[in-house]
C-alpha positions as CSV (number, residue, x, y, z in Angstrom):
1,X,-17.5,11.3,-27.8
2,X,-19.8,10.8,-25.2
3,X,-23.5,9.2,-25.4
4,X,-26.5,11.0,-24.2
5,X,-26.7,10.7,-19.8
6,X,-29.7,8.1,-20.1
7,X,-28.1,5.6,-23.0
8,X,-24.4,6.4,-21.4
9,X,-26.1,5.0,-18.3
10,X,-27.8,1.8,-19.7
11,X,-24.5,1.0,-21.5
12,X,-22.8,1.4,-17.6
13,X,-25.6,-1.2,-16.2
14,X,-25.4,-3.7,-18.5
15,X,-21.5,-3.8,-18.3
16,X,-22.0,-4.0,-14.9
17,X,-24.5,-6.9,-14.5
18,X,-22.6,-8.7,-17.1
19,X,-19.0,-8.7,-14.8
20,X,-21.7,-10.0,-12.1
21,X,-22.7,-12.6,-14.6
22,X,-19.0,-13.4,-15.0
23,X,-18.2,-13.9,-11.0
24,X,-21.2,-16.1,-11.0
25,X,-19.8,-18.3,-13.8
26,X,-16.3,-18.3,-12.2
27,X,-17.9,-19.5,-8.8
28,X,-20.6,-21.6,-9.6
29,X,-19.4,-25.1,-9.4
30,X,-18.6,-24.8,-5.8
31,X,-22.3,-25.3,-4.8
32,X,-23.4,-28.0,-7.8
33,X,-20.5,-30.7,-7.3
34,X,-22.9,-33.1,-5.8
35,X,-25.2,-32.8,-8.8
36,X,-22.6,-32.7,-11.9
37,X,-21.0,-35.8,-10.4
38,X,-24.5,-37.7,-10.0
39,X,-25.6,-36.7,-13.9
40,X,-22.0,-36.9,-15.8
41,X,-20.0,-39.8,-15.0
42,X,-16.4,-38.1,-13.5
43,X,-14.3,-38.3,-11.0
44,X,-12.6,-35.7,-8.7
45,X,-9.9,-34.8,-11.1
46,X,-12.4,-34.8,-13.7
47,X,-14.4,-31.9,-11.7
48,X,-11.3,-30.2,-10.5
49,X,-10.6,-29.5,-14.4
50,X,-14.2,-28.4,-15.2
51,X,-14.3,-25.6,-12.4
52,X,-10.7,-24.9,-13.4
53,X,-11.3,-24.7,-17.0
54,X,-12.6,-21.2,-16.7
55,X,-9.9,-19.6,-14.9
56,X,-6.8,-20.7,-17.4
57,X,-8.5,-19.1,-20.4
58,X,-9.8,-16.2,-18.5
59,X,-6.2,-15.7,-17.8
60,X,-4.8,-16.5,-20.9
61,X,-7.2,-13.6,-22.5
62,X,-6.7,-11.0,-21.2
63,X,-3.2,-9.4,-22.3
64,X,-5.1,-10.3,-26.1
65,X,-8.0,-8.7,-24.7
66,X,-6.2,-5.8,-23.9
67,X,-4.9,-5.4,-27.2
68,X,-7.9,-5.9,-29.0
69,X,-9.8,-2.9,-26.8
70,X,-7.1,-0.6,-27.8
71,X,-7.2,-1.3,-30.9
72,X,-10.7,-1.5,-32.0
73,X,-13.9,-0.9,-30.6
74,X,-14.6,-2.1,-27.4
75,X,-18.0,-2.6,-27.4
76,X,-17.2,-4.8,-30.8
77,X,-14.9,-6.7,-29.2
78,X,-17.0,-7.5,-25.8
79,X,-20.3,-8.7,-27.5
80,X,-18.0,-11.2,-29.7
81,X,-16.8,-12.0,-26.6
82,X,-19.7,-12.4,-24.1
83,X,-21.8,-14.1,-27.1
84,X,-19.0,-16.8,-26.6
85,X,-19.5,-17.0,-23.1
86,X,-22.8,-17.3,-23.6
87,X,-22.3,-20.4,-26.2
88,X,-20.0,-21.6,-23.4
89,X,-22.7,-21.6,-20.7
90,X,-24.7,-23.3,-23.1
91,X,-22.9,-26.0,-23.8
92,X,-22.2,-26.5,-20.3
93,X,-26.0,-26.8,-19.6
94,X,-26.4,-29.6,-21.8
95,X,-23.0,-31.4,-21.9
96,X,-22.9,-35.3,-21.1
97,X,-19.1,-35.5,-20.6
98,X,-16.8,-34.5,-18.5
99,X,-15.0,-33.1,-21.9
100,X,-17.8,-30.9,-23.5
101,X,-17.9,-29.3,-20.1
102,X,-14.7,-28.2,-20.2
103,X,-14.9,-26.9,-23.1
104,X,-17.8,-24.8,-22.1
105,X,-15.7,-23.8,-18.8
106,X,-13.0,-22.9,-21.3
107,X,-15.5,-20.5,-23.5
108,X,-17.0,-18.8,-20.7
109,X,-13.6,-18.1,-19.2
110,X,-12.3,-16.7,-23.0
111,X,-15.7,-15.0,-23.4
112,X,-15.6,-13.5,-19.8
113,X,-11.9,-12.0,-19.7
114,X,-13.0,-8.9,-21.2
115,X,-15.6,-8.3,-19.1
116,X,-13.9,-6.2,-16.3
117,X,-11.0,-4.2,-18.5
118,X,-13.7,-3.5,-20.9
119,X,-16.2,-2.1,-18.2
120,X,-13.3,0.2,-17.4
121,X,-12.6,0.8,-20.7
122,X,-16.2,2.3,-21.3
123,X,-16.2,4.0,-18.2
124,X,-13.0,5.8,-19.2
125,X,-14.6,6.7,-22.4
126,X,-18.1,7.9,-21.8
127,X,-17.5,9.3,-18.4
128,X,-15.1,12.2,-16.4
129,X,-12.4,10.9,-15.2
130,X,-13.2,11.8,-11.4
131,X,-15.9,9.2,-11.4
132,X,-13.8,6.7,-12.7
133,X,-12.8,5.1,-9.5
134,X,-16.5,5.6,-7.7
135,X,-17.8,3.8,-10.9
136,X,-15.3,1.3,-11.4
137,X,-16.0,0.3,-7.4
138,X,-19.9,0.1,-8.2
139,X,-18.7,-2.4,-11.4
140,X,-16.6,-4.7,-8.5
141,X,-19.1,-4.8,-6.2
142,X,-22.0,-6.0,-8.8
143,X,-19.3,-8.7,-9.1
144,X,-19.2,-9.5,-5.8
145,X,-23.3,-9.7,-6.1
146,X,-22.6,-12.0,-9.1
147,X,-20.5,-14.4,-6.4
148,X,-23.5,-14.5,-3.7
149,X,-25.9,-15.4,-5.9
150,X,-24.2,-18.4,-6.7
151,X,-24.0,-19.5,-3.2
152,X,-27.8,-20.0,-1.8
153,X,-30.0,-19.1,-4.5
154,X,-27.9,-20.9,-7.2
155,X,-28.2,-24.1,-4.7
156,X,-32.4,-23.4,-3.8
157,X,-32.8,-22.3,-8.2
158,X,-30.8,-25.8,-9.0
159,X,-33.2,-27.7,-6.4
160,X,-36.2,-26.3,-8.2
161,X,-35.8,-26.9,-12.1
162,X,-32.6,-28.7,-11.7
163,X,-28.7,-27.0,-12.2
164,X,-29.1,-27.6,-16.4
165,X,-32.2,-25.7,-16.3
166,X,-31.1,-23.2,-14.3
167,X,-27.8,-22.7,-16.6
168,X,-30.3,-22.4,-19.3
169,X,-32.1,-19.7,-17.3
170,X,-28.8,-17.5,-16.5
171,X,-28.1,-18.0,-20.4
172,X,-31.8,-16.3,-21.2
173,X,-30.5,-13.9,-19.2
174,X,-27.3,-13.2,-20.3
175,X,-28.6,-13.1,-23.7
176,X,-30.8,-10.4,-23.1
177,X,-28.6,-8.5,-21.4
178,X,-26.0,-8.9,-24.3
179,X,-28.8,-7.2,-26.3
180,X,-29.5,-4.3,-23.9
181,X,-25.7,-3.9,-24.0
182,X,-25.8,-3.8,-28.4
183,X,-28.4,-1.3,-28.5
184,X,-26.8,0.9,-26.3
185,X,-23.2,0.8,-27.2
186,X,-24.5,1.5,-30.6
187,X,-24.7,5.2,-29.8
188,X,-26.5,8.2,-31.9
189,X,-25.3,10.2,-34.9
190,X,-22.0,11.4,-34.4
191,X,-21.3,9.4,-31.2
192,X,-19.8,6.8,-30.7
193,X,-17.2,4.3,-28.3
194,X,-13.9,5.7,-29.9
195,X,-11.1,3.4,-30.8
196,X,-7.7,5.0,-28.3
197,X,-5.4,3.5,-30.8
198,X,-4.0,6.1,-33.9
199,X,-5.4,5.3,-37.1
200,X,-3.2,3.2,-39.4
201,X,-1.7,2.0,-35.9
202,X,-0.1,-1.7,-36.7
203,X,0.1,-4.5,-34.3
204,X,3.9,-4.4,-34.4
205,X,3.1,-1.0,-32.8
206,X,0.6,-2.3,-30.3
207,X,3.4,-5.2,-29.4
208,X,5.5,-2.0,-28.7
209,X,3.3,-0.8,-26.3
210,X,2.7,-4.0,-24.4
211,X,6.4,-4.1,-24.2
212,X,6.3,-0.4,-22.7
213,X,3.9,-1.7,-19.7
214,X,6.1,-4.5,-19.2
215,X,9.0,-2.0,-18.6
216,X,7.6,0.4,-16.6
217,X,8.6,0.0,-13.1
218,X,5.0,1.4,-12.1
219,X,3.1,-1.3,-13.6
220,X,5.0,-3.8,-12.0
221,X,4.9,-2.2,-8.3
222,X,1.3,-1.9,-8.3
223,X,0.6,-5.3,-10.5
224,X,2.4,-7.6,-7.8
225,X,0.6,-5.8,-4.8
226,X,-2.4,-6.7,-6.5
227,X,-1.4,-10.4,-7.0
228,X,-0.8,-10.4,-3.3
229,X,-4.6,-8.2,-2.5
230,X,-6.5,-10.5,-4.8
231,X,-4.6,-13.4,-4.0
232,X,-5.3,-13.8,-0.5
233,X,-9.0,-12.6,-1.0
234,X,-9.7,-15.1,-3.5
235,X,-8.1,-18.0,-1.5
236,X,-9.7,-17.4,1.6
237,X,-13.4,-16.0,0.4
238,X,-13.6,-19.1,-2.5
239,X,-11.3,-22.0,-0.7
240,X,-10.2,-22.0,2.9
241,X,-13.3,-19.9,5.0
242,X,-15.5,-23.0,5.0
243,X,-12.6,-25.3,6.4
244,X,-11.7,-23.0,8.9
245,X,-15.1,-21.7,10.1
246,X,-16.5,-25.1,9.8
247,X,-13.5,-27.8,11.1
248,X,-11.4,-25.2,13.2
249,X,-14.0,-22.7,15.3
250,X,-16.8,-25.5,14.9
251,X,-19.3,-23.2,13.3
252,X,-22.9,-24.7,10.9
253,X,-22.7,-24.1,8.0
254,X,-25.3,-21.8,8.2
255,X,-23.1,-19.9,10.2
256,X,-20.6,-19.9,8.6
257,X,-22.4,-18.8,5.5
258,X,-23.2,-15.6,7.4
259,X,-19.8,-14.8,8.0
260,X,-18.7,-15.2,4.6
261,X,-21.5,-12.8,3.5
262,X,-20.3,-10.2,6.0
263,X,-17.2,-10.6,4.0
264,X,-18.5,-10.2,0.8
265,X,-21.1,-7.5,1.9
266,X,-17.4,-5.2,3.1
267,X,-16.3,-6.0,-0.5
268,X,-19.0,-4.8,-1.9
269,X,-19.7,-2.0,0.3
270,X,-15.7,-1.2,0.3
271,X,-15.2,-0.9,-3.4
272,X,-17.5,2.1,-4.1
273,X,-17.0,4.2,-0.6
274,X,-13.0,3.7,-1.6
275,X,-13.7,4.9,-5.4
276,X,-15.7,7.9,-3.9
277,X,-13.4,8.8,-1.6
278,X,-10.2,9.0,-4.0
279,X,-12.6,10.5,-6.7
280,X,-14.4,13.5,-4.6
281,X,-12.6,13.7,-1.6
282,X,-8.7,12.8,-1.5
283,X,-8.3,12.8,-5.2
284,X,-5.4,10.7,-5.3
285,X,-5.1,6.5,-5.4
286,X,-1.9,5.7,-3.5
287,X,-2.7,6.5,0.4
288,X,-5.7,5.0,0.0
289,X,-4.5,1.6,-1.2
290,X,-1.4,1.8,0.8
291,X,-3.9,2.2,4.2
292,X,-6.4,-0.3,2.8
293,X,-3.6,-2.7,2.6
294,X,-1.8,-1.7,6.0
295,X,-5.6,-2.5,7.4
296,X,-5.7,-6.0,5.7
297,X,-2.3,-7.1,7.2
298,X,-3.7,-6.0,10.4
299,X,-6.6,-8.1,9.8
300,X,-4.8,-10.7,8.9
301,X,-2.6,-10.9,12.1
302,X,-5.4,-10.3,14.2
303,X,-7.1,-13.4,12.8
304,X,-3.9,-15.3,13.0
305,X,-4.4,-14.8,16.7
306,X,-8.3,-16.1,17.8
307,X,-8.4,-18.8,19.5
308,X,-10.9,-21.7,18.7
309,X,-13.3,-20.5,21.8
310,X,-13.7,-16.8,20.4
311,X,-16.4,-15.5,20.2
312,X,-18.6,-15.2,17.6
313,X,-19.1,-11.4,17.2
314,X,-15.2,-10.9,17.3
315,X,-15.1,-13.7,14.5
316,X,-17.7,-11.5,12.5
317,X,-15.7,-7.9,13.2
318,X,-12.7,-9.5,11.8
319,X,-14.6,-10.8,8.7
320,X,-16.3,-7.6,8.2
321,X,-13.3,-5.8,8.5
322,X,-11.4,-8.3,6.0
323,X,-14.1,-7.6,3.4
324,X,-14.1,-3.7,4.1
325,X,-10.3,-3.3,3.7
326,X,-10.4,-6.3,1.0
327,X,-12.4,-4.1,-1.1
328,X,-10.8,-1.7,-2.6
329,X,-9.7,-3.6,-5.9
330,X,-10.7,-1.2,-8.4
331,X,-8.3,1.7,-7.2
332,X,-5.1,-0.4,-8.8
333,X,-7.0,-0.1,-11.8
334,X,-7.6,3.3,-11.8
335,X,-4.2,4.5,-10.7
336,X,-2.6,2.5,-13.0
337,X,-4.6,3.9,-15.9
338,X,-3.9,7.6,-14.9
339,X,0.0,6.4,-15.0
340,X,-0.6,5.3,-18.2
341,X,-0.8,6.7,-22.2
342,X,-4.6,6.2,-23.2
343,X,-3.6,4.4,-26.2
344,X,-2.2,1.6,-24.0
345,X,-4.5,1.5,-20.6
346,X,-6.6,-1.6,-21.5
347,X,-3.2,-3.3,-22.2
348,X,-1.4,-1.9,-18.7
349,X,-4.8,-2.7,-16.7
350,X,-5.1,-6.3,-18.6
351,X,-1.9,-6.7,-17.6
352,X,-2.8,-6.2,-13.9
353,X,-5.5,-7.8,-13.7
354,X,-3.5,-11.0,-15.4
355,X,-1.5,-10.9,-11.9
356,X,-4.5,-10.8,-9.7
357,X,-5.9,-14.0,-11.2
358,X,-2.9,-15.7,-11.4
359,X,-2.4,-14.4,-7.7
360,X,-5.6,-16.4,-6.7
361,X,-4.6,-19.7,-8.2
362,X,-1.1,-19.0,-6.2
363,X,-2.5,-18.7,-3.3
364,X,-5.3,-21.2,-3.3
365,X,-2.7,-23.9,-3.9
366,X,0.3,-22.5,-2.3
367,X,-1.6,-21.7,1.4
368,X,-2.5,-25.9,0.9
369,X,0.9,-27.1,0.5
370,X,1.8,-24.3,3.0
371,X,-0.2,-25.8,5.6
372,X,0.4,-29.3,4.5
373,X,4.3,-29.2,4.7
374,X,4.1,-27.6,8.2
375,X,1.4,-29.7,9.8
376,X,1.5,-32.8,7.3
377,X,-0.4,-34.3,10.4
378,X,-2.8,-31.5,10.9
379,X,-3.5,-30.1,7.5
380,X,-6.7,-28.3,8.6
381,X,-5.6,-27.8,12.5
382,X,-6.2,-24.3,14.4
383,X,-2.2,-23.9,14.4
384,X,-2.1,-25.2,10.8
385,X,-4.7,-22.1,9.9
386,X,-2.9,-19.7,12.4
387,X,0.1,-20.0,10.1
388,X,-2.0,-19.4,7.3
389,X,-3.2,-16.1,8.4
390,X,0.5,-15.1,9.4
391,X,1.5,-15.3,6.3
392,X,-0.8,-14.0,4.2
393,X,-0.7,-11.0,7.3
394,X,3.2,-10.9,6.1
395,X,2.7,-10.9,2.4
396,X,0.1,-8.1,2.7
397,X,2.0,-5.8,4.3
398,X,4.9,-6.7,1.7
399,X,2.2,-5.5,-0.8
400,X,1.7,-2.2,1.1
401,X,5.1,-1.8,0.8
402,X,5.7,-2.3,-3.0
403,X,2.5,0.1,-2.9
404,X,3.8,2.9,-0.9
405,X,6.8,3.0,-3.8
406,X,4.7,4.1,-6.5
407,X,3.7,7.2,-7.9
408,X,1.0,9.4,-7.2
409,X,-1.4,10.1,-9.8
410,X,-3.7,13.2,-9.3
411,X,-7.2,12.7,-10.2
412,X,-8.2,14.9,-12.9
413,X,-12.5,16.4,-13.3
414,X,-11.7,16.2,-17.3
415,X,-12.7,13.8,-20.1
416,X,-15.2,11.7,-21.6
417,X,-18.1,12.9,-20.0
418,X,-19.5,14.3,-16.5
């Protein structure tokens, strides 16, 4: 049943800022490598584990975490979770090896995996179902938010009071947070964040449904498009932008900088005009992703094509326009959910989201041997890049295609709430 408009609303925010919280944690380490390697004795492999750390658990979570928000409460569930993450970030703050920072990488990645699929999860519950996708968007793009402010700020906060101050700080924060997210999820008389699996369900039952999303063909068609959507976003927005801005079209870093905000600003500003317009407008999923996708390839190619002496406004179209068409990430979420029994969405949608990060990791490494093995010489050249963006052009409009094969869902004005 859903909460009263003003609690249903808090509960919404503070699932939102707390998927921000977890993009910032995921991307922190980028900006602080000079400092952790000054204060904790490691070496590159050492540091390549610590920022790792967080992404095997977060992946390793989340068909459990699926299962454990069908099956019981999700708002339970989550604040066991996030007050782990929290514990993790914690550690982190004050660790002195190279090992209790991993492990604190490792908890904020296990306490973090539930963070998206449960904000859906909530949002399914306590809202109508023809806001889903305009609400889920709003969710991505605070994410996105989480990911710029640990770029600049994170670097100007870590400066100021030092990074295990500032990781102190974010945990103040995130506690409170946590506790704005209890109080609210706690409901009123007779309300309250239902359970979607049957009572007496066992988990022989659940492990029956998870096999049920592994078999259904839909699942699969949309999961590996978003492997390919994410993939590519992730490896060029985290990895192989600041090469190729900085060594290939000879930009500062300042500038470059800008351009990668122009490319986060599209994904943020993408994600809730695309969940609008499939919520109010078109009311369906597919011919939106299937376009957004088409428009990345495009993208893609056309960046696959600038020459070193471009200039710098086409450089920032392209960007914006990668970001724009780049965000539209929530819609595989929410057509997969309206393909799927309620009592198994978390598990179908943990399922997809498993692919998308495991996509990232794919194609962070992959487009590096890529380019290695066809300009061993060159690694970081302008031809080495150009065949970078032709085939991430190629596997994107391979993912348009596995899109355009699924089914329709129609977006429906009824359930949890208005």
């Amino acid at each position: 049943m859903p909460f009263s408009n003003r609690r249903r609303w808090i509960l919404f925010g503070a699932v939102s800022v707390l998927f921000g919280l977890s993009m910032f944690y995921r991307s922190a380490i980028a900006v602080l490598t000079t400092d952790l390697m000054r204060d904790v004795p490691m070496d590159l492999g050492d540091l390549g584990l610590v920022s790792a750390a967080f992404f095997y658990t977060y992946a390793v979570f989340q068909i459990p975490g699926g299962l454990l928000l069908d099956r019981f409460n999700p708002a339970k569930v989550m604040t066991a979770l996030f007050l782990a993450a929290l514990a993790g970030a914690v550690l982190f703050a004050v660790a002195e090896s190279p090992g209790l920072m991993v492990l604190g990488r490792f908890l904020m990645g296990a306490g973090m995996a539930c963070g998206f699929i449960g904000a859906l999860k909530i949002i399914s519950l306590q809202f109508a179902a023809d806001r889903f996708g305009t609400l889920s968007g709003v969710v991505v793009s605070v994410g996105n938010l989480g990911i710029v402010v640990a770029t600049t700020p994170l670097v100007l906060w870590s400066q100021g009071v030092g990074w295990r101050s500032t990781f102190l700080l974010v945990g103040l924060f995130h506690l409170a947070v946590t506790l704005v997210f209890v109080f609210a999820s706690r409901g009123e008389p007779g309300r309250s964040l239902n359970v979607q699996a049957p009572a007496g369900a066992s988990w022989r039952s659940q492990l029956g449904g998870l096999r049920l999303v592994l078999r259904d063909r839909q699942a699969w068609l949309i999961s590996w498009a978003a492997f390919i959507r994410y993939g590519v976003l992730a490896a060029v927005q985290g990895l192989w932008a600041g090469p190729y801005l900085m060594g290939v079209m000879g930009y500062s870093p300042v500038t470059a900088g800008n351009l990668l905000f122009l490319l986060t600003l599209g994904v943020v500003i993408g994600n809730p005009v695309g969940g609008f317009l499939s919520d109010r407008v078109f009311r369906r999923r597919k011919g939106i992703m299937v376009v957004s996708l088409a428009g990345y390839a495009l993208t893609l190619a056309a960046l696959a094509g600038v020459p070193p002496d471009a200039p710098l406004w086409l450089v920032a179209l392209l960007f914006a326009a990668f970001g724009i068409f780049a965000g539209t990430g929530n819609l595989p979420y929410a057509h997969l959910k309206e393909l799927t029994p309620p009592d198994r969405a978390a598990t179908a949608m943990t399922f997809l989201n498993f692919l998308a990060i495991v996509g990232a990791g794919v194609f962070m490494q992959g487009l590096g041997l890529l380019m290695k093995a066809l300009y061993p010489a060159a690694t970081t050249s302008h031809e080495a890049f150009t065949a970078m963006f032709a085939v991430c052009a190629g596997a994107m409009l391979a993912g348009a295609l596995l899109y355009s094969l699924t089914r329709e869902s129609v977006v429906s004005s009824g359930c949890g709430g208005v």
